[in-house]
mmCIF file of the C-alpha atoms, coordinates in Angstrom:
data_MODEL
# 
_entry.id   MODEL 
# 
loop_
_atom_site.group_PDB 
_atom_site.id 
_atom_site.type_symbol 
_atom_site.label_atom_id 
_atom_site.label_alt_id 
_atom_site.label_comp_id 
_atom_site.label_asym_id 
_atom_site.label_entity_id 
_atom_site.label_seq_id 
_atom_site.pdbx_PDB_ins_code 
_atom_site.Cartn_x 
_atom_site.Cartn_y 
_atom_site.Cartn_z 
_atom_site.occupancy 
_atom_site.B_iso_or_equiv 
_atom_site.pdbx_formal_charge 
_atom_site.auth_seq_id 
_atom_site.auth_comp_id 
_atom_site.auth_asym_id 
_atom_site.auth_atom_id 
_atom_site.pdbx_PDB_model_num 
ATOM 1   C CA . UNK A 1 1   ? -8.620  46.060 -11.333 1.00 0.00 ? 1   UNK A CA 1 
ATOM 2   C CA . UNK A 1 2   ? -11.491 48.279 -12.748 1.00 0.00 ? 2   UNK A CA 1 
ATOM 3   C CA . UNK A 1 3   ? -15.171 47.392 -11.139 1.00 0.00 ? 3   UNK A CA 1 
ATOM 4   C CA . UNK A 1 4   ? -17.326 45.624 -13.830 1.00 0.00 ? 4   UNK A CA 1 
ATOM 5   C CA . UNK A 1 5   ? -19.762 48.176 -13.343 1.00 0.00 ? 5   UNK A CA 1 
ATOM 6   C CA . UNK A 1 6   ? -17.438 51.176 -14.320 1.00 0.00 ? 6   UNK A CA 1 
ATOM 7   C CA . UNK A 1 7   ? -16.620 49.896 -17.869 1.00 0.00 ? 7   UNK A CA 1 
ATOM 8   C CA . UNK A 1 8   ? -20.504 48.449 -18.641 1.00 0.00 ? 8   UNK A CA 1 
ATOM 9   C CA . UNK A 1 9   ? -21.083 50.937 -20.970 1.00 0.00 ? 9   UNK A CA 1 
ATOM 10  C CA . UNK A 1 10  ? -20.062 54.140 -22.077 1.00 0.00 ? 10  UNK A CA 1 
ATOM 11  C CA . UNK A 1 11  ? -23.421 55.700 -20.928 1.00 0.00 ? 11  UNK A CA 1 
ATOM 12  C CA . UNK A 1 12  ? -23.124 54.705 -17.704 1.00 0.00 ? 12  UNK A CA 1 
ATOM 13  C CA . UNK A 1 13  ? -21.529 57.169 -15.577 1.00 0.00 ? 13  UNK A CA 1 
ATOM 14  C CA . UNK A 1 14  ? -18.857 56.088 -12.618 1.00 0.00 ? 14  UNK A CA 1 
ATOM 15  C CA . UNK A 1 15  ? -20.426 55.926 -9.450  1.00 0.00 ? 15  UNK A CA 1 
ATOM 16  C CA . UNK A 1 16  ? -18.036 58.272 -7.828  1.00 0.00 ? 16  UNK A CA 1 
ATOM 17  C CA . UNK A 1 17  ? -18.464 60.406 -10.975 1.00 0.00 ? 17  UNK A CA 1 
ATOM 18  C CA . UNK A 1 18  ? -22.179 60.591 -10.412 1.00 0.00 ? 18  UNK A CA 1 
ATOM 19  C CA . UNK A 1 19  ? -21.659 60.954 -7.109  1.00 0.00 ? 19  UNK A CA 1 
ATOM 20  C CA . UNK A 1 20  ? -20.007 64.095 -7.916  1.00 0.00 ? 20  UNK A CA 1 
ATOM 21  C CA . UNK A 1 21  ? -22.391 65.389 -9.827  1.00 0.00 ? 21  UNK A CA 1 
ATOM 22  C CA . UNK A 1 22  ? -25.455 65.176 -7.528  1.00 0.00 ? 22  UNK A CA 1 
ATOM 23  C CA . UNK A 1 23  ? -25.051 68.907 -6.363  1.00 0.00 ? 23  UNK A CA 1 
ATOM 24  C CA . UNK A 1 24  ? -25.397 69.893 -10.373 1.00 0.00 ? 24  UNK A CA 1 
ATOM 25  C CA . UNK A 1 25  ? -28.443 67.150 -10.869 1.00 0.00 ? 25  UNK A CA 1 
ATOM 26  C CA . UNK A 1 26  ? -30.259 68.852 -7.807  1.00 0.00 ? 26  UNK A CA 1 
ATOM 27  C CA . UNK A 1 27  ? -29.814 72.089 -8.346  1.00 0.00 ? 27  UNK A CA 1 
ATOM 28  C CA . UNK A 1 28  ? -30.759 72.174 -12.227 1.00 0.00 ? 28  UNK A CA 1 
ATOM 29  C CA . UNK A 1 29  ? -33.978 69.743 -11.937 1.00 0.00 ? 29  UNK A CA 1 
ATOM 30  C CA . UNK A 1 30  ? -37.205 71.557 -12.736 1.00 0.00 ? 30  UNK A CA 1 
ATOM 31  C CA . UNK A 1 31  ? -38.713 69.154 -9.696  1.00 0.00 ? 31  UNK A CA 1 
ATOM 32  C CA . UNK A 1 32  ? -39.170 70.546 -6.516  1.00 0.00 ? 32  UNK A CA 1 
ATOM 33  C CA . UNK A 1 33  ? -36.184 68.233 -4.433  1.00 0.00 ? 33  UNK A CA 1 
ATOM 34  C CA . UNK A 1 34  ? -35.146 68.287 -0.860  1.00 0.00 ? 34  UNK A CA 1 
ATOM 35  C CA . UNK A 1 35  ? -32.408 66.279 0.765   1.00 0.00 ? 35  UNK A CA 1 
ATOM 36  C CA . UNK A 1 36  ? -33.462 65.292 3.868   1.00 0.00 ? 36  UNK A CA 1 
ATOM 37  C CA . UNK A 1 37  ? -31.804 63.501 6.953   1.00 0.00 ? 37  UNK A CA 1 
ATOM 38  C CA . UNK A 1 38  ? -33.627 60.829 7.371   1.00 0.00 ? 38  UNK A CA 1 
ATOM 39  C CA . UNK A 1 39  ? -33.354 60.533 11.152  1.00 0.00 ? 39  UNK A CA 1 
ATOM 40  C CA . UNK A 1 40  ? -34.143 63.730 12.381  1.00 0.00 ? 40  UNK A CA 1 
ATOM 41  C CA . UNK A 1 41  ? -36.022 65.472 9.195   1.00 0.00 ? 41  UNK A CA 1 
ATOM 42  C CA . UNK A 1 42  ? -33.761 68.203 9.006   1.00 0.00 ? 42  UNK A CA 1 
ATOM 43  C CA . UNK A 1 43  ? -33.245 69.616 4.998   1.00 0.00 ? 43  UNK A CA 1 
ATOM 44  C CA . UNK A 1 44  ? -29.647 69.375 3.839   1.00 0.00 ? 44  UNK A CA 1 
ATOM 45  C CA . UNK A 1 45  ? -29.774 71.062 0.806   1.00 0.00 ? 45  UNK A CA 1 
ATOM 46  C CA . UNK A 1 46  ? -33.102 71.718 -1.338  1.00 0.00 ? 46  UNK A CA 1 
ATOM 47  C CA . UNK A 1 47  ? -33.537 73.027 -5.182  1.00 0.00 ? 47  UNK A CA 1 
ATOM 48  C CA . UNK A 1 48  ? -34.703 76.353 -6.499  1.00 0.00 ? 48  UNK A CA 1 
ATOM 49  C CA . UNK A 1 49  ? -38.013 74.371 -7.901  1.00 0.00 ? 49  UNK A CA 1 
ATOM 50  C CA . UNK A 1 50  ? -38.329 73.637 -4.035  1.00 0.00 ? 50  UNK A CA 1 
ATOM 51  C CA . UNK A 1 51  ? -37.946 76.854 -2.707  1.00 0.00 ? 51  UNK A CA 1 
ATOM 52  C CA . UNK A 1 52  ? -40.686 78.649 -5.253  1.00 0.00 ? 52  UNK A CA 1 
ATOM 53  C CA . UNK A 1 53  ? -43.197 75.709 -4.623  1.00 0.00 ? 53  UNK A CA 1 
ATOM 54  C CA . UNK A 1 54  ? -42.883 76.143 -0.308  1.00 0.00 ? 54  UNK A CA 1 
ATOM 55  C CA . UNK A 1 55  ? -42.020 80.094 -0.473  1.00 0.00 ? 55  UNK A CA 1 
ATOM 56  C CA . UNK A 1 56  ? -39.265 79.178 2.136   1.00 0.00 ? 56  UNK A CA 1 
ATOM 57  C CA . UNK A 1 57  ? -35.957 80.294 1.289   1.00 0.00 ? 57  UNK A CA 1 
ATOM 58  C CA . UNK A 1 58  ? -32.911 78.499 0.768   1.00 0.00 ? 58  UNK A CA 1 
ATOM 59  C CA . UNK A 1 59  ? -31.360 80.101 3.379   1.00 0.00 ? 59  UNK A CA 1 
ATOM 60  C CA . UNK A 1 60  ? -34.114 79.676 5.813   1.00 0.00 ? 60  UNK A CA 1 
ATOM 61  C CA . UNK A 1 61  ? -34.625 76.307 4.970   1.00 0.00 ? 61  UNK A CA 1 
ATOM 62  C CA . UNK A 1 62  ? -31.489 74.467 5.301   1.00 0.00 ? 62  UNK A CA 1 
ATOM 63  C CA . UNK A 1 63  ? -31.065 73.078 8.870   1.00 0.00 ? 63  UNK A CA 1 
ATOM 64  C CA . UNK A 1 64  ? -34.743 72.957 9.661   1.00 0.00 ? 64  UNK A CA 1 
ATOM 65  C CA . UNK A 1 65  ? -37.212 70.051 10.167  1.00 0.00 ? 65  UNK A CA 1 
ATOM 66  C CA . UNK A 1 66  ? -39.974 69.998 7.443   1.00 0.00 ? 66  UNK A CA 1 
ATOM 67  C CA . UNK A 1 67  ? -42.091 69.818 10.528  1.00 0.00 ? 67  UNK A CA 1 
ATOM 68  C CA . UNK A 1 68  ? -40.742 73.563 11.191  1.00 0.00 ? 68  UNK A CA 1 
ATOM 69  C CA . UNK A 1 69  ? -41.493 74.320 7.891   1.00 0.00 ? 69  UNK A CA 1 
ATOM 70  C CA . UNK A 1 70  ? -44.997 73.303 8.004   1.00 0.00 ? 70  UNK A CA 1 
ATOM 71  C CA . UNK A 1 71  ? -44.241 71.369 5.269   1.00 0.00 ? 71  UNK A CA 1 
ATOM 72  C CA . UNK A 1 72  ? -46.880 68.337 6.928   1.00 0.00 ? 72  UNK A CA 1 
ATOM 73  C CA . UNK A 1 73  ? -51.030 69.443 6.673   1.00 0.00 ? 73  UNK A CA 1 
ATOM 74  C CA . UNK A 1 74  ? -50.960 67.096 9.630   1.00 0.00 ? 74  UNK A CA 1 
ATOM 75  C CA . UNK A 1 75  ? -47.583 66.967 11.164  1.00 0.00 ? 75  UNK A CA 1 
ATOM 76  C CA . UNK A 1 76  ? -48.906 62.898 12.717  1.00 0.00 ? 76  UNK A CA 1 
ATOM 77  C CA . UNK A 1 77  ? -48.728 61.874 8.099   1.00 0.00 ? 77  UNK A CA 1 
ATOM 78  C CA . UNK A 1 78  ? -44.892 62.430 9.276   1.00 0.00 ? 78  UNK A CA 1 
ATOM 79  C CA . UNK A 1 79  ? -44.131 59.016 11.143  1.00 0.00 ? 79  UNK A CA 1 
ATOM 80  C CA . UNK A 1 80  ? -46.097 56.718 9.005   1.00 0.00 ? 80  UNK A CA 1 
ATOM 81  C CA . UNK A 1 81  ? -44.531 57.938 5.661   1.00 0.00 ? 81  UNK A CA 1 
ATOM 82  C CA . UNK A 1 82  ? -40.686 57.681 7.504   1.00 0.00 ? 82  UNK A CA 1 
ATOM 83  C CA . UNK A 1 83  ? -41.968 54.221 8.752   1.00 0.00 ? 83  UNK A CA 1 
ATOM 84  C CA . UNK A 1 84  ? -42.659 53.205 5.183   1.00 0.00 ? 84  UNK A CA 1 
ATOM 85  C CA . UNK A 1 85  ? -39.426 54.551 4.285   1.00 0.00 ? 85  UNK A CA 1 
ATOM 86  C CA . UNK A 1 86  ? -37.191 52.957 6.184   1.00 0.00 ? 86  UNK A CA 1 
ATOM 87  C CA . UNK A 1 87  ? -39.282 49.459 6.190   1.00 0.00 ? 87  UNK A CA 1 
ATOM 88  C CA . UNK A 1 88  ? -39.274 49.528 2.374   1.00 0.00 ? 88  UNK A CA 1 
ATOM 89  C CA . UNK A 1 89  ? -36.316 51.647 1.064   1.00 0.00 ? 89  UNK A CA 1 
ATOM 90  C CA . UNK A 1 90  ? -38.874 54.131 -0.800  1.00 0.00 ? 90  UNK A CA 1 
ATOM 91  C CA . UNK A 1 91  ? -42.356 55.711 -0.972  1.00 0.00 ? 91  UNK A CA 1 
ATOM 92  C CA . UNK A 1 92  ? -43.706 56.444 -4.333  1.00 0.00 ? 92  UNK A CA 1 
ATOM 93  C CA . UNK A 1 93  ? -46.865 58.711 -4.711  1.00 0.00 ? 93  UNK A CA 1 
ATOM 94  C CA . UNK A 1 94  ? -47.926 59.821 -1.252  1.00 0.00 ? 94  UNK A CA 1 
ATOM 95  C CA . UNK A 1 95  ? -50.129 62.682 -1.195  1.00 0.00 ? 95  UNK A CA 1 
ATOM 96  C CA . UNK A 1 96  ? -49.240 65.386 0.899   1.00 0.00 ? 96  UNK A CA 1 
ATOM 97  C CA . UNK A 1 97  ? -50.238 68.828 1.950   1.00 0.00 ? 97  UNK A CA 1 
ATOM 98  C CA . UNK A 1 98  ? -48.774 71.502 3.490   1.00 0.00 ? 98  UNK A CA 1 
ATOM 99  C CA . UNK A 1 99  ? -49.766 73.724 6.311   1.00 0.00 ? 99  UNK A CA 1 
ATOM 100 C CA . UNK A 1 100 ? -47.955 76.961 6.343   1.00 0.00 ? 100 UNK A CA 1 
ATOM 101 C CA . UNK A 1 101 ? -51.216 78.935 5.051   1.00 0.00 ? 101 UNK A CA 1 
ATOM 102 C CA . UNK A 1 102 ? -51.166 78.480 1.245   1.00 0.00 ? 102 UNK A CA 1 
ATOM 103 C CA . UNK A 1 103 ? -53.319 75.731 0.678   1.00 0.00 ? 103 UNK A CA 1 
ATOM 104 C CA . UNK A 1 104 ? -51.422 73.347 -1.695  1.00 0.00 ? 104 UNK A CA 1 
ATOM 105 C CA . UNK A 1 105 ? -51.597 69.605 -2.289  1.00 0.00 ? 105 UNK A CA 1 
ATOM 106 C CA . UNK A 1 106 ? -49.552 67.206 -4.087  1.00 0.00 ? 106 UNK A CA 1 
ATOM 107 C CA . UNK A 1 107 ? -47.709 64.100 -4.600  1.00 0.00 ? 107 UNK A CA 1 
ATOM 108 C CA . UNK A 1 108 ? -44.064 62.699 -2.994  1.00 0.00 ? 108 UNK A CA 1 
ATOM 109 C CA . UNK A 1 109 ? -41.761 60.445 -3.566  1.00 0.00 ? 109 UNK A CA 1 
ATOM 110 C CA . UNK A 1 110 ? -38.681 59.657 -1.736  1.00 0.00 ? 110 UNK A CA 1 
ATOM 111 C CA . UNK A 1 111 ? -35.813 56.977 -1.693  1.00 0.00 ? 111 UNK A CA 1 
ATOM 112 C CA . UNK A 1 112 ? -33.525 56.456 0.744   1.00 0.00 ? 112 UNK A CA 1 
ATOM 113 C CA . UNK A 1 113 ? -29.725 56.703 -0.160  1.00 0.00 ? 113 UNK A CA 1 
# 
């Protein structure tokens, strides 16, 4: 039998169809987006809009901790923001800075899949 959920409405895509299509979503947002291991803060996979707002490239990115990165103005902002992550299941409109020389500011959010 077909999950409730599936047949809702035709707008409403099948989660292992949207599931699918997260790689396309990612990659074609104009919003700077990393995917990010939670427990260890090492990028997965991150967006072109990502890699022209941090100047890191894709290449060099992937596998390394935003801590690496200097992605953190103060690498200690790190914990709490995790800590409010895990305690609450997202983090909406954190400011954030980053400290690899190009002085830049900003808001994140994150949600935890």
């Amino acid at each position: 039998m077909e999950p409730a959920w599936s047949r809702a409405s035709p707008n409403v895509i099948a989660l292992p169809a949207a599931a699918e299509r997260l790689p396309e979503i990612l990659h074609r947002s104009a919003e700077a987006i990393a995917v990010v291991r939670l427990r260890d803060g090492r990028l997965i996979d991150v967006n072109d809009a990502f890699v022209r707002l941090t100047g890191h490239p894709r290449d060099q990115t992937i596998g390394r901790t935003s801590l690496e990165l200097g992605l953190w103005a103060e690498p200690n902002d790190r914990a709490p923001y995790v800590e409010a992550l895990e305690r609450t299941g997202s983090v909406r409109g954190l400011e954030v800075g980053c400290a690899d020389g190009r002085a830049r500011s900003g808001w994140s959010s994150c949600t935890r899949a």
